[in-house]
N, C-alpha and C positions, 0 to 999 in steps of 0.2 A: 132756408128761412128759419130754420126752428134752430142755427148753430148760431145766426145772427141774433136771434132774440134772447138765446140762452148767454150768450155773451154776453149782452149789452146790461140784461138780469144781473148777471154776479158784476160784473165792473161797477154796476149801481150799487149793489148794496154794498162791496168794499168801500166805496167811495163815502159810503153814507154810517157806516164802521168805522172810518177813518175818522170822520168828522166827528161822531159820537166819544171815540177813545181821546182826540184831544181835547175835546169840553171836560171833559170829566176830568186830567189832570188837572185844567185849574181850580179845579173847585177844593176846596178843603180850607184848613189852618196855616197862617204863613206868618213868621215876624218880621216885622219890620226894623229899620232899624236907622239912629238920628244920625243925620249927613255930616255932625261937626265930633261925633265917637266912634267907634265902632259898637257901641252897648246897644242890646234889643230895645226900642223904641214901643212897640206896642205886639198886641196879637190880634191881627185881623183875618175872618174867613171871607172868602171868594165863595159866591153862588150863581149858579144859573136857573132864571125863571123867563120862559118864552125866548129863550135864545139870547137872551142878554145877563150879563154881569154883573153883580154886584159886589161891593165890597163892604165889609161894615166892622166895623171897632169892637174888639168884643172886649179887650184888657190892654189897660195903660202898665208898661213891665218900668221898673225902676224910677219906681215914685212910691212912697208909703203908702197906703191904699186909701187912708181920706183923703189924700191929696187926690188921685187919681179915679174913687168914686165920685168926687163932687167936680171935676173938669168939664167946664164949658168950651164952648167954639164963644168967646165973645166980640171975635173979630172976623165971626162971618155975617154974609149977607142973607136978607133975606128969612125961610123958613126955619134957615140952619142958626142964624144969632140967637146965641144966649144956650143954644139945646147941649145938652150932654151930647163928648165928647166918645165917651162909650154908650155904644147903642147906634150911634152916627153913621149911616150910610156916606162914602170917602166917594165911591166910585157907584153911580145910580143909572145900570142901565146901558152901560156900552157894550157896542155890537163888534161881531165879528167881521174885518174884513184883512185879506190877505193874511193869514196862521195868526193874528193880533189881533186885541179886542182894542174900539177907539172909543173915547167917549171924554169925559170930563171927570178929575180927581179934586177934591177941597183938600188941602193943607188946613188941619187945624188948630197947628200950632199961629197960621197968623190970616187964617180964614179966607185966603185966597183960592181961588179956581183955576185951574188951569189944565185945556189941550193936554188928554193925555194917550199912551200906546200901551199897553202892556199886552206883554207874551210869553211865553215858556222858552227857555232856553238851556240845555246841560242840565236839568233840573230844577230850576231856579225862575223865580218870576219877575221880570224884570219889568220895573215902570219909570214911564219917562213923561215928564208933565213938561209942557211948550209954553215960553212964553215968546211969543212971537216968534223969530226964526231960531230962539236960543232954548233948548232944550238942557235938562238934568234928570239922569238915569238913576236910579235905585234900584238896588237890589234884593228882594225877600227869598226866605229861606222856608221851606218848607218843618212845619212845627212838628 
């Protein structure tokens, strides 16, 4: 009895170790970058609070900075219309399921929402926003 529970002991807490060590890689600095160049797009960090995701806009990269400190979302809906572009929470709250977090990402370049997956891969974060059955993957690069 005591070889069964000491088992079942450590198999939990690796398992609960595992789960810990993958959260943590997404969390950090990542750039982004625009789907019609190859040039960094923005700098956004990944966080985790209560087991969920976040993503938020810290720096617009390759724009002059007035340009890119006074940047709105003016073609989003809702809380997010009109708000700075930096500071914006992208990704609010998606949960883990299967090694990928799912939840919902805004494009604020044209304020849409869209079904999204993102997960770590080869080092690399990789997000895919749905629009209906047709999906577009992105790739960020750790900063």
């Amino acid at each position: 009895m005591k070889t069964l529970t000491l088992t079942l002991t450590l198999t939990l807490t690796l398992l609960c170790l595992g789960l810990i060590a993958h959260a943590q890689e997404i969390t950090g600095q990542w750039i982004t970058y625009d789907d019609a160049t190859p040039k960094p797009a923005s700098r956004v960090e990944a966080s985790l609070r209560d087991g969920k995701l976040y993503v938020q806009v810290k720096e617009l990269l390759n724009q002059p900075a007035d340009v890119a400190k006074n940047a709105k979302c003016v073609d989003c809906k809702g809380k997010l219309k009109n708000q700075p572009i930096v500071g914006m929470h992208i990704v609010d709250g998606a949960t883990l399921s299967d090694n990928a977090y799912q939840g919902s990402i805004v494009d604020p370049k044209n304020g849409k929402e869209y079904r999204a997956k993102l997960w770590l891969e080869n080092g690399v974060l990789n997000v895919r926003g749905y629009l209906g059955p047709f999906f577009r993957t992105q790739v960020w690069k750790r900063q």
